[in-house]
C-alpha angles and dihedrals in degrees: 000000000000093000083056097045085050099055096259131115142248125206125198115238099228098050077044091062088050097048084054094048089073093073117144108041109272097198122091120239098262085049095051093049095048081052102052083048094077089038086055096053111255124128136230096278100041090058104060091052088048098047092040084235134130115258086236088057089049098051087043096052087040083055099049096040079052090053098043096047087040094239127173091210140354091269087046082052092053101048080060104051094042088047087055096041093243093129 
């Protein structure tokens, strides 16, 4: 409680454990580069053309690295990612 008071967090040991679980990345190359592109701050329509992929592609690929990380959203998906040192 004090950690808490104080700013600072508390994580439960058991969702720790989970969290841990994840361990080698489990995202391919071309997923982990469509990832890094919205850390890196570009947005939807920059990757694609970046990537020389279709925005549908993008958004596809986006959907699935959520899934798999079991993100709620894509900057959920890369705090994640960057925790782990994916990214």
């Amino acid at each position: 409680m004090r950690t808490v008071a104080a700013g600072g967090r508390v994580i439960d040991n058991e969702l720790a454990d989970d969290f841990g679980a994840l361990g080698e990345c489990p995202l391919s190359k071309r997923e982990t580069e469509i990832l890094k592109s919205p850390a890196d701050g570009l947005d939807a329509r920059e990757t694609p053309v970046l990537l020389s992929l279709s925005l549908g592609t993008v958004r596809n690929r986006l959907s699935d690295v959520m899934s798999r990380l079991q993100a709620r959203t894509m900057v959920d998906a890369v705090r994640i990612a960057e925790r782990n040192g994916w990214i």
